[in-house]
C-alpha positions as CSV (number, residue, x, y, z in Angstrom):
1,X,-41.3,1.2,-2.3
2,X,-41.2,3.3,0.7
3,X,-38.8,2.0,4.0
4,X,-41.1,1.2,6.5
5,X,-37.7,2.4,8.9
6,X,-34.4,3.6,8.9
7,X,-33.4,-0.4,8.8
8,X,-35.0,-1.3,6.3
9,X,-33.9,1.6,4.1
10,X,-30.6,1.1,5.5
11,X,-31.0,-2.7,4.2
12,X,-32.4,-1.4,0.8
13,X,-29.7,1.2,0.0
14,X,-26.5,-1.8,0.6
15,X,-27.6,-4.4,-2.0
16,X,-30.1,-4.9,-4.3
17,X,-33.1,-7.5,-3.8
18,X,-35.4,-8.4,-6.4
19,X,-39.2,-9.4,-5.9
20,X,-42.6,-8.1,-5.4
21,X,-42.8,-5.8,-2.2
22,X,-44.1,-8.1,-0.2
23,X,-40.8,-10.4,-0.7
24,X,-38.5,-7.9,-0.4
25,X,-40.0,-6.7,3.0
26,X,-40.0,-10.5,4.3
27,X,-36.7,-10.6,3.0
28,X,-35.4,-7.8,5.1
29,X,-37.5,-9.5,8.2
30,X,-35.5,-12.0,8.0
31,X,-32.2,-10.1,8.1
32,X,-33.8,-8.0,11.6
33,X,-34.1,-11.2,13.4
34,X,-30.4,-12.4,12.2
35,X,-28.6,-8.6,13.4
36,X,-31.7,-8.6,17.0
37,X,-29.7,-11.9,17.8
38,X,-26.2,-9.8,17.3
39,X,-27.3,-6.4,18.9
40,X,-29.5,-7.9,21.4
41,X,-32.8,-6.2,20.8
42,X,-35.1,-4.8,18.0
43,X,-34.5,-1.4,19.6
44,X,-30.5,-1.2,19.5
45,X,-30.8,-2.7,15.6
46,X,-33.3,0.4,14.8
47,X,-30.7,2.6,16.8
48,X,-27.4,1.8,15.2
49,X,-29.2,1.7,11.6
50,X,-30.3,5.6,12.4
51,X,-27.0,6.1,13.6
52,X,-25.2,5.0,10.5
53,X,-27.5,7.3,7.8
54,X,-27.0,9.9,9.9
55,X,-23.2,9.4,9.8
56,X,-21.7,12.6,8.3
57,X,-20.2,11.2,4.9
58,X,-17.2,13.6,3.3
59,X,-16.1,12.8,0.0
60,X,-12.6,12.7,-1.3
61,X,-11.3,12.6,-5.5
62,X,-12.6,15.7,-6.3
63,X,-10.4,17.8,-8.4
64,X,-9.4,21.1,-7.1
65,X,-11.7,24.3,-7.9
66,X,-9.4,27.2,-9.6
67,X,-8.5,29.7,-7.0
68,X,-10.7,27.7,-4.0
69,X,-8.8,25.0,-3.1
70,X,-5.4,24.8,-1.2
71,X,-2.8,23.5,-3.9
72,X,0.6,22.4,-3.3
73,X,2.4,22.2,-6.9
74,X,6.2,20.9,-7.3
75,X,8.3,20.3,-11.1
76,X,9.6,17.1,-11.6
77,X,13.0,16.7,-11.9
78,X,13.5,16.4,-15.3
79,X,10.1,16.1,-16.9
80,X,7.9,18.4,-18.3
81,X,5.3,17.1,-15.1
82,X,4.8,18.3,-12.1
83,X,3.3,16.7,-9.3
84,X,-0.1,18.3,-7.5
85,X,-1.2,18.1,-4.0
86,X,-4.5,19.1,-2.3
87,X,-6.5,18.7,0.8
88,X,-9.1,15.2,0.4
89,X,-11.0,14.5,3.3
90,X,-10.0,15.8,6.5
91,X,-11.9,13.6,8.8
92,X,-9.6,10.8,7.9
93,X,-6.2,12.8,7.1
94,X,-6.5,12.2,3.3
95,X,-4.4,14.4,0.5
96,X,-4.6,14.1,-3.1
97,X,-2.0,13.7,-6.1
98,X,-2.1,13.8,-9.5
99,X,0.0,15.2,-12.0
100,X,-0.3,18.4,-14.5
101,X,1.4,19.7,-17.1
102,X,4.2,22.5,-15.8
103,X,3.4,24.8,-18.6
104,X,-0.2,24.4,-19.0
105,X,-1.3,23.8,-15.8
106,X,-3.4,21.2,-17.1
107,X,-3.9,17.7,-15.3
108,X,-3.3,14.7,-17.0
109,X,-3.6,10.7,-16.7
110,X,0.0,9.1,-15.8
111,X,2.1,11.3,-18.3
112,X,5.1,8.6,-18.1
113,X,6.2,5.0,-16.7
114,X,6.3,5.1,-13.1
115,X,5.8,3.5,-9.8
116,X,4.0,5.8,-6.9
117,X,5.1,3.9,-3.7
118,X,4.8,5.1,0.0
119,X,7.8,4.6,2.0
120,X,9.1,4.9,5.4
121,X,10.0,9.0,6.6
122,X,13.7,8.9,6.2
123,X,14.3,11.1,9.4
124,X,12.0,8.5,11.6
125,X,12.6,4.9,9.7
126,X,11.3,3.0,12.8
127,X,8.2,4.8,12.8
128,X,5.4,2.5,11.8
129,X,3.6,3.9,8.4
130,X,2.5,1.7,6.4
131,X,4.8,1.3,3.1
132,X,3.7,-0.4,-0.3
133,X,2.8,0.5,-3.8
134,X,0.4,3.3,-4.4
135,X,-2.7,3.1,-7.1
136,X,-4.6,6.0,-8.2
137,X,-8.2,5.4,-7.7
138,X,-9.9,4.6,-10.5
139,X,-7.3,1.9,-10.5
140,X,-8.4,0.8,-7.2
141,X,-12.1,0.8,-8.3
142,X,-11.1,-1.4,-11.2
143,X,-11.1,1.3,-14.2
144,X,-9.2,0.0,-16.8
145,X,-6.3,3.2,-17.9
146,X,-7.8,3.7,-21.2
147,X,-11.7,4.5,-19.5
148,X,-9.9,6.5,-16.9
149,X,-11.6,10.6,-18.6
150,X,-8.4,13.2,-19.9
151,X,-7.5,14.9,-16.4
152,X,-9.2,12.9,-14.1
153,X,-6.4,10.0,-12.3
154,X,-6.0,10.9,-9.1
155,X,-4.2,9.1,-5.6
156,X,-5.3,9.4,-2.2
157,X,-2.5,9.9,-0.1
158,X,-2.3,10.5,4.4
159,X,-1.3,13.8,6.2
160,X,2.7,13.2,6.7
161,X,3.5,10.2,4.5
162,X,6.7,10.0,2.5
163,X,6.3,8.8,-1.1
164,X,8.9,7.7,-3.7
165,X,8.3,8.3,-7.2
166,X,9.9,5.8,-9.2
167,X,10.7,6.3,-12.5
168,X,12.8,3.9,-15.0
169,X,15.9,5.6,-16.5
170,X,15.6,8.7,-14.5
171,X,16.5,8.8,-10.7
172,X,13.5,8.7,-8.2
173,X,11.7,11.3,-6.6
174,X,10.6,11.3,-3.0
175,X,8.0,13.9,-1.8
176,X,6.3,14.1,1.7
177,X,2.3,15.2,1.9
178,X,1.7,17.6,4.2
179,X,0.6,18.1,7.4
180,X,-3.0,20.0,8.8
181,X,-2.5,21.6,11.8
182,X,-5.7,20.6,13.9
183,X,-8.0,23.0,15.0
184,X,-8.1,21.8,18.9
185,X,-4.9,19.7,20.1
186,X,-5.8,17.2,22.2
187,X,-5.1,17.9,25.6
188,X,-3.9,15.7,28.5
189,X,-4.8,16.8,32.1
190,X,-0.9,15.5,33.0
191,X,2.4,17.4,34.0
192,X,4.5,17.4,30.6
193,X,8.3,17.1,30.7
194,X,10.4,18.4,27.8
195,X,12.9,16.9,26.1
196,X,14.8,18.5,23.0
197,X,13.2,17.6,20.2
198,X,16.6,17.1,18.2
199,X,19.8,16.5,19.7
């Protein structure tokens, strides 16, 4: 079937809709004249569908390439793991995490019992990032551990946040995910006062 319109293809590629042609096209004629009631006018719908497939789309999960990719790599105390950080998707801040084996360099699916949580920066507590219990994501997406392929568990993490590995028997590790500088600082037409930064 070919989209008469961004819309329609738009309307096509979020959920599937059984029938002959001709129903799936009344079908999606029917959803036009629900979102020309929300947006106002045929025009704006056909407007803000083009504007969303042309939306730049950047991925984030995939492993690191071998001497391409940024890596950040750190032991764990007391374990034969280590914990291994790379840039995800920079238009929304994202890192990734998973874990590799120290010797081998190899990754590997949760190596032991633990608990990945993020947690509030230590040196700026009142600062508001969100905190809670982290899930790789394949867990997120509903893969049950044993699917998950050798190597392939991952976590998305944010630029900046502190996490806390806990681990049972063994005294927790807390890591914070770096920062990207960004290529153009924002800049405010204003006159800036200093202040120290520490005191």
């Amino acid at each position: 079937m070919e989209p008469r319109n961004d819309y329609e293809l738009l309307k096509l590629a979020q959920r599937k809709l059984d029938g002959t042609t001709a129903e799936i096209r009344a079908r999606v004629d029917d959803m036009l004249q629900i979102d020309i009631k929300f947006f106002g006018t045929r025009e704006a719908v056909f407007a803000a569908a083009t504007a969303t497939l042309d939306t730049v789309v950047a991925f984030t999960g995939r492993k690191p390439r071998p001497n391409r990719d940024i890596v950040h790599t750190c032991p764990i105390p007391g374990s034969k793991f280590s914990i291994r950080l790379w840039p995800g998707n920079p238009y929304v801040n994202e890192y990734c995490m998973d874990f590799v084996n120290t010797a081998t360099k190899e990754a590997v699916n949760s190596p032991f019992e633990f608990e990945l949580w993020a947690v509030p920066d230590p040196d700026a507590p009142w600062l508001a990032m969100p905190s809670g219990r982290l899930n790789s994501l394949e867990s997120n997406f509903h893969i049950p551990q044993h699917k998950i392929l050798p190597g392939l568990e991952k976590w998305v993490l944010r630029d900046g946040q502190t996490c806390l590995l806990k681990r049972p028997g063994k005294k927790d590790v807390m890591f914070r995910v770096p920062v990207r500088r960004k290529p153009k600082p924002i800049q405010y037409d204003v006159d800036l006062l200093e202040f120290p930064r520490e005191v």
